[in-house]
C-alpha positions as CSV (number, residue, x, y, z in Angstrom):
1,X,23.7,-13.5,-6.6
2,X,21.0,-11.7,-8.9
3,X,22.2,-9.3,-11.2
4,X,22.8,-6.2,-10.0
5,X,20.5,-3.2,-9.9
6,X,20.2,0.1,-10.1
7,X,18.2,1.1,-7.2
8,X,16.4,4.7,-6.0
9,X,15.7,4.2,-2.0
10,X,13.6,6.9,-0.7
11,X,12.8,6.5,3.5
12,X,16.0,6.2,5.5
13,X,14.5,5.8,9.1
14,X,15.2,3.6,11.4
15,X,14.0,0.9,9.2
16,X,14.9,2.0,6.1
17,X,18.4,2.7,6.5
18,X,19.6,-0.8,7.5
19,X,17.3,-2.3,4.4
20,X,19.6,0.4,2.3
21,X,22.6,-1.0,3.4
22,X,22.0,-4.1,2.9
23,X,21.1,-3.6,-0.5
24,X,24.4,-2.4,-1.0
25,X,26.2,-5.3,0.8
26,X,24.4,-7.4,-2.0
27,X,26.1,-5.4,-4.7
28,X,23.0,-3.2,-5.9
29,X,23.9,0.5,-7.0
30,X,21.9,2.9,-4.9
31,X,20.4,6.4,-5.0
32,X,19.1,7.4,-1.6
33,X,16.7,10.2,0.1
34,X,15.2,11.4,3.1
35,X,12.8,14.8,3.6
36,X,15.4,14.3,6.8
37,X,18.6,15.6,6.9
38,X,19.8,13.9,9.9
39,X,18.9,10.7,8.1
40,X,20.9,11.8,4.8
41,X,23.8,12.7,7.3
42,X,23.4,8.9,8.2
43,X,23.3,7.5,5.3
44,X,26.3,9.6,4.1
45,X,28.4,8.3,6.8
46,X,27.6,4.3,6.1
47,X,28.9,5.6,2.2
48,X,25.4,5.5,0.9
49,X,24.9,8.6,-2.0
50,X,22.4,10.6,-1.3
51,X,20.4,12.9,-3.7
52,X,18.8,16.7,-3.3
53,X,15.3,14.9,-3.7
54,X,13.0,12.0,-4.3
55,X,13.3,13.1,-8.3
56,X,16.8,13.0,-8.4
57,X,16.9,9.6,-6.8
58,X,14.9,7.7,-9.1
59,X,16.6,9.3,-11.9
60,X,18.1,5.7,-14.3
61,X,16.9,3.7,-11.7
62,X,15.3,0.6,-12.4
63,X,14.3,-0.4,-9.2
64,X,11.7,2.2,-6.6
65,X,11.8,1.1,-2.9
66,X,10.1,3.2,-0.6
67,X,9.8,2.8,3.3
68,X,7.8,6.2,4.9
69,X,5.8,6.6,7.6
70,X,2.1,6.2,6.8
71,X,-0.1,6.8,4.1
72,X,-0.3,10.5,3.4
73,X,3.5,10.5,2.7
74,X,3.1,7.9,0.0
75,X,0.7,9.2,-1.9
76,X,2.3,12.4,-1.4
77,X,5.6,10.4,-3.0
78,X,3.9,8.6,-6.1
79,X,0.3,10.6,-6.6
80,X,-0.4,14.0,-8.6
81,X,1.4,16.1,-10.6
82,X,4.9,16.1,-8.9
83,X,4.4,12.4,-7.7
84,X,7.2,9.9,-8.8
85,X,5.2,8.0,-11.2
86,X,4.8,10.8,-13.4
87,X,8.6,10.4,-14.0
88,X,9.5,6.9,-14.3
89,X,9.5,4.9,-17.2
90,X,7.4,2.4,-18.1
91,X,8.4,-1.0,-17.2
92,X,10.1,0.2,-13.4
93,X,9.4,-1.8,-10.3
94,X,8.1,0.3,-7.9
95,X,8.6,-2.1,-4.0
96,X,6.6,0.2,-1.1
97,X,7.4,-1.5,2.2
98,X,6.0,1.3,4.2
99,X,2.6,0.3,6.6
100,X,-0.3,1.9,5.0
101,X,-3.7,1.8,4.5
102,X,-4.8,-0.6,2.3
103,X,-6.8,1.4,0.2
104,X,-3.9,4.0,-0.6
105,X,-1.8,1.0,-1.4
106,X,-4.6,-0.1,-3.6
107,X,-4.7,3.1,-5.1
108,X,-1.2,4.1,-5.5
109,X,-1.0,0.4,-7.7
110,X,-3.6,1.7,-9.9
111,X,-1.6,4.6,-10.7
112,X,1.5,2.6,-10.9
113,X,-0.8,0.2,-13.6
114,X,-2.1,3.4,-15.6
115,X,1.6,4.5,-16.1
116,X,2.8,1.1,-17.0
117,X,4.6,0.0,-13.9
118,X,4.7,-3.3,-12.0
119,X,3.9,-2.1,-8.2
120,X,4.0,-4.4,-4.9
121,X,3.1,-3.6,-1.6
122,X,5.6,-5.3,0.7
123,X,5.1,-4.0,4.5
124,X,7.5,-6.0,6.4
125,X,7.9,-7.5,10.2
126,X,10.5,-7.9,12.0
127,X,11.7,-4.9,13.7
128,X,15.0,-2.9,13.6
129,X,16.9,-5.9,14.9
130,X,15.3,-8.0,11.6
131,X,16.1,-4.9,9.2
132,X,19.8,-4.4,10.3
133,X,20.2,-8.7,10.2
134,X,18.6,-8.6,6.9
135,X,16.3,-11.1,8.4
136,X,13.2,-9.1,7.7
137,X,9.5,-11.0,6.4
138,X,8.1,-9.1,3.5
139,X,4.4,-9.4,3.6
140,X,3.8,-9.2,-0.3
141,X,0.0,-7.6,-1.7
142,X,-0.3,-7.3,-5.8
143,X,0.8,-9.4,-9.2
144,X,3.3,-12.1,-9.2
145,X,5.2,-11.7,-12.1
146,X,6.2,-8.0,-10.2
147,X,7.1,-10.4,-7.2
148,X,9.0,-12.5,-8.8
149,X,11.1,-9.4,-10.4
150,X,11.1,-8.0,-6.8
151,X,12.0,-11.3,-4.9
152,X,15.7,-11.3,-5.3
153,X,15.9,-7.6,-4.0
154,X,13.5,-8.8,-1.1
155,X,16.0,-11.9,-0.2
156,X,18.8,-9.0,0.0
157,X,16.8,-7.5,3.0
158,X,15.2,-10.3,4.9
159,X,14.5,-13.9,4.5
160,X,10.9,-14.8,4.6
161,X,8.2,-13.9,1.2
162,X,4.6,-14.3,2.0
163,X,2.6,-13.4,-1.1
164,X,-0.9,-12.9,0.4
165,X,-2.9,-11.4,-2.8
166,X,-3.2,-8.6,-4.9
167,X,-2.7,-5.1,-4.7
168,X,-3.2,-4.0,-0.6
169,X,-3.7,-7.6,0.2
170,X,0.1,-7.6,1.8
171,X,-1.0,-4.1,4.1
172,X,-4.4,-6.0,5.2
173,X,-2.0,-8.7,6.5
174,X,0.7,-6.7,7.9
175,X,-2.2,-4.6,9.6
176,X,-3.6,-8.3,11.2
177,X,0.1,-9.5,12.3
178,X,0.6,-5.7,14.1
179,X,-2.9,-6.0,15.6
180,X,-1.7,-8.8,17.7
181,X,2.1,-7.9,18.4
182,X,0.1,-5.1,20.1
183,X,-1.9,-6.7,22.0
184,X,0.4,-9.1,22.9
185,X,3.3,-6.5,24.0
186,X,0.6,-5.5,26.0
187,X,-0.5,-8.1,28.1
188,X,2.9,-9.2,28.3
189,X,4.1,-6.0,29.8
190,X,1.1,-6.8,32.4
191,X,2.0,-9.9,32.9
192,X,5.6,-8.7,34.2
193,X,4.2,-6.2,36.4
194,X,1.8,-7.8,37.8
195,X,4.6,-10.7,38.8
196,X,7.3,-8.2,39.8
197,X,4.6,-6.4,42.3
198,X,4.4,-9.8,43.8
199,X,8.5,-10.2,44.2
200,X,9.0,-12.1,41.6
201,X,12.7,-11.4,39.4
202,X,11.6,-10.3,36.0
203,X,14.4,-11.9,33.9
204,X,13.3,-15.2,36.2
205,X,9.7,-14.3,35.1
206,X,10.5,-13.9,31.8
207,X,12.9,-17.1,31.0
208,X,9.9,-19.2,32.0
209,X,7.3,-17.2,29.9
210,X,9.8,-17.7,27.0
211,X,9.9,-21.7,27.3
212,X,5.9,-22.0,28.0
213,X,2.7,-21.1,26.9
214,X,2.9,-17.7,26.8
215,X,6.1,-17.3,24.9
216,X,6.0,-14.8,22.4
217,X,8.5,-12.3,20.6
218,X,7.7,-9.8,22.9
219,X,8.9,-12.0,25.8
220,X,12.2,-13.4,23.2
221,X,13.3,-10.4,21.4
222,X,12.1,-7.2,22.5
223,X,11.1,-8.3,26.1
224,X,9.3,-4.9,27.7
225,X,11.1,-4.8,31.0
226,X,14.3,-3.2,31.4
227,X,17.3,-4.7,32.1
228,X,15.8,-8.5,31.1
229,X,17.1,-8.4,27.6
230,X,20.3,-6.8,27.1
231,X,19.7,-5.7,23.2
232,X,16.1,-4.9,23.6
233,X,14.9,-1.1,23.3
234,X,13.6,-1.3,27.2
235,X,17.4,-2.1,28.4
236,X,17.9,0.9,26.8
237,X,15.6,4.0,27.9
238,X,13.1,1.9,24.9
239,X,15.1,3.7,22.3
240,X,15.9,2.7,19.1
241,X,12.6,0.4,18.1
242,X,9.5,0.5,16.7
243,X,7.5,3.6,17.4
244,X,4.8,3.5,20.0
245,X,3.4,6.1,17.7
246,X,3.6,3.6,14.4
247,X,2.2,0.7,16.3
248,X,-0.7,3.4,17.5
249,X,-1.2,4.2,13.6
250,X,-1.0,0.9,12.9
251,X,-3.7,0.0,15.4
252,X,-6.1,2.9,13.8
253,X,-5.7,1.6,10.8
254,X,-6.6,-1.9,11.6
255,X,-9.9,-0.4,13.3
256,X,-10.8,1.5,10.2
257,X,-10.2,-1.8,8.1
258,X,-12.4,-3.9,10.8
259,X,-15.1,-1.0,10.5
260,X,-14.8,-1.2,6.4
261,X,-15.8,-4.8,6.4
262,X,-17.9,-4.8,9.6
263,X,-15.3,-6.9,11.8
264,X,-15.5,-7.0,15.4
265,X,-11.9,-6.5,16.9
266,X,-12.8,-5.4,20.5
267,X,-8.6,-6.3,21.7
268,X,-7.5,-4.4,18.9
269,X,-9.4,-1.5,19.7
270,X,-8.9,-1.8,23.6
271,X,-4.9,-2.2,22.7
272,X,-5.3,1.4,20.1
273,X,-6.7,2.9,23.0
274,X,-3.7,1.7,25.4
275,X,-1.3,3.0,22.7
276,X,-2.5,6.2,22.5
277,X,-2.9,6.6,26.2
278,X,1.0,6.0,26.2
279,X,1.5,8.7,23.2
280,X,-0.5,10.8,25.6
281,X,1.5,10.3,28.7
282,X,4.7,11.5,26.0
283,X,6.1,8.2,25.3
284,X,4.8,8.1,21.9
285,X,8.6,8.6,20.1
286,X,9.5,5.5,22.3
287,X,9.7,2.2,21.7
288,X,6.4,0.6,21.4
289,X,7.2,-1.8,24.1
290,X,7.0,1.6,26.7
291,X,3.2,0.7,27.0
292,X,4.6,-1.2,30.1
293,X,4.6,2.1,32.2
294,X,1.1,2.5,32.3
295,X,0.9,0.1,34.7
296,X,4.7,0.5,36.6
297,X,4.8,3.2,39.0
298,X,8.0,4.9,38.7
């Protein structure tokens, strides 16, 4: 086991949370917070501490790891005057697993640089099922001497490294992988519907789509039709996943990386604008598999 650590963990969401835990589990001393104070109440009941802010959390620690929702709310974390780099010392690693725009994660490791700190972008895949299994890929942008001090924390959370550059090279990637888990959910949910409007069984459907050439995640793990996967967020009201609305910010950002380098990604636009269709029809706190219902009639 690598030698223990004293870690500051600031974003205990669905995602966060679990990677905390496990953490702990590996025998790492952590400080934890959340702007949220229903996720501090969770993280107090699983015996995690929890401090009165981000400052206070990364107070002694040697170790950052932050998991937030998009980009504004990391640079609001590490940037300006009361951001978190100000106060560390110089030699911390800072680990962001959040899903951000590359450039923000490109800037935030300057700062990180300037002050003296070894910084890693490491958006992961995997979903809540791969958090809570520590089971999780880390998709790993920036040097790799900071990887190499980050890789036994990242083995304590999941169990796949892909190093894939420097700094923002890891969000580019993660941006690519979510591109096409949203296209693919999507089609898949079509798929179903379009067999189930002809009689088909959609667990039938789906067992034969999992063994042939359309087998996917989305048709083994988090399978978009109710009642075909007992564990998956659609057997369960599509609660408790990934975010319709993060795969829909996920999607924007991967059409303002395509337009920054002049890409064409017409599926990946097509599937942004199915996504926020569904956030418009008030699904977007669902699971991101709830695309389905724009083409099921209730």
């Amino acid at each position: 086991m690598a030698d223990p650590q004293r870690i500051a963990f600031i974003g205990l969401g669905n995602m966060g949370l679990p990677m905390a835990a496990n953490l702990t589990k590996a025998g790492h001393a952590l400080t934890t917070f959340d702007l949220s104070a229903q996720a501090c109440a969770r993280a107090r009941e699983q015996g995690l501490p929890v401090a009165a802010s981000a400052q206070e959390a990364v107070n002694g620690a040697q170790v950052v790891i932050s998991m937030l929702p998009a980009s504004r709310h990391v640079e609001g974390l590490y940037l300006g005057e009361q951001g978190l780099l100000r106060a560390l010392p110089a030699g911390t690693l800072v680990i962001d697993c959040s899903t951000i725009a590359p450039a923000s994660a490109q800037k935030v490791a300057q700062a990180a640089a300037a002050g003296g700190l070894a910084m890693i972008d490491a958006p992961v895949s995997g979903g809540v099922a791969g958090a809570a299994a520590g089971t999780l890929t880390f998709i790993v942008g920036g040097e790799a001497a900071a990887l190499d001090r980050a890789r036994p924390l990242l083995q304590a959370m999941g169990k796949n490294i892909f190093h894939m550059g420097g700094a923002g090279a890891g969000q580019v990637a993660k941006l690519c992988n979510n591109m096409a888990l949203g296209v693919i959910m999507a089609v898949t949910g079509e798929a179903i519907a379009l067999g189930v409007k002809h009689g088909l069984d959609p667990k039938a459907l789906s067992q034969m789509m999992a063994v042939s050439t359309s087998r996917s995640w989305a048709t083994e793990v988090c399978n978009p039709w109710p009642g075909v996967l007992d564990n998956a967020p659609a057997s369960r009201g599509y609660s408790g996943g990934f975010g319709s609305d993060l795969m829909l910010k996920d999607l924007g950002l991967a059409v303002e990386a395509a337009m920054g380098v002049g890409a064409t990604i017409p599926l990946g636009e097509l599937a942004r604008n199915l996504y926020a269709m569904n956030k418009q029809a008030g699904r977007g706190g669902l699971d991101f598999s709830s695309v389905v219902k724009l083409v099921v009639e209730d």
